[in-house]
C-alpha positions in Angstrom: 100.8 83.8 97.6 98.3 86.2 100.0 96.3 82.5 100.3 99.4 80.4 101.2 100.4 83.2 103.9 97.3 83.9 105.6 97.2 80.1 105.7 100.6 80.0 107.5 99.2 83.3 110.0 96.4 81.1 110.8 98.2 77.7 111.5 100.6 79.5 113.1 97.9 81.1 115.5 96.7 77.8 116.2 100.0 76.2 117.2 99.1 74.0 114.2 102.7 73.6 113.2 102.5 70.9 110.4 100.3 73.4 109.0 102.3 76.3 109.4 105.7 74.5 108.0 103.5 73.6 104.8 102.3 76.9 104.2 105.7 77.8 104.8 106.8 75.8 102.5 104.3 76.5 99.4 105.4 80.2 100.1 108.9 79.7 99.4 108.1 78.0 96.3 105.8 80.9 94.7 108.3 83.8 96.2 109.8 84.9 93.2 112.7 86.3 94.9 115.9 83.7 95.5 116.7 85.7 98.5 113.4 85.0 100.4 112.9 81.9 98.9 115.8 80.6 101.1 114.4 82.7 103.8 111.2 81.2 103.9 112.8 78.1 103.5 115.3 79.2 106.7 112.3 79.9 108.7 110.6 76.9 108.2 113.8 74.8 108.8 113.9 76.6 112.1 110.1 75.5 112.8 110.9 71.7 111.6 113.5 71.4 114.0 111.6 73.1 117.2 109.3 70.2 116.9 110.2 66.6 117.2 106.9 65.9 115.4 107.6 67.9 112.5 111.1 66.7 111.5 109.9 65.0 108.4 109.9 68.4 106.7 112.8 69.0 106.9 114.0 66.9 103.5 111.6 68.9 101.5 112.7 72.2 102.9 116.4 71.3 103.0 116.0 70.1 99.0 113.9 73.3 98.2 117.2 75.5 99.4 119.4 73.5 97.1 117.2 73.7 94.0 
């Protein structure tokens, strides 16, 4: 997990937000708390829909909540 968020830190600092909303997305999948799971998840459905670009993630992140 330290890998997949200093990945996010660094997309993030780059304005590299397909990057960022992938990180994102990997650490929601490895936190082993349900709780942040969905918050991760909540965070990079807020991301998704800031940018027009990135709206495609927002099946994967959407599905990752209901799993």
């Amino acid at each position: 997990m330290p890998l997949f968020q200093k990945a996010y830190e660094l997309a993030e600092a780059q304005n590299e937000m397909r990057y960022a909303i992938d990180a994102i997305q990997m650490i929601a999948i490895v936190e082993p708390e349900p709780k942040d799971q969905v918050e991760w998840n909540l965070k990079g459905i807020a991301l998704a829909e800031s940018d027009p670009s990135q709206k495609g993630w927002l099946f994967a992140l959407l599905n990752n909540i209901g799993e």
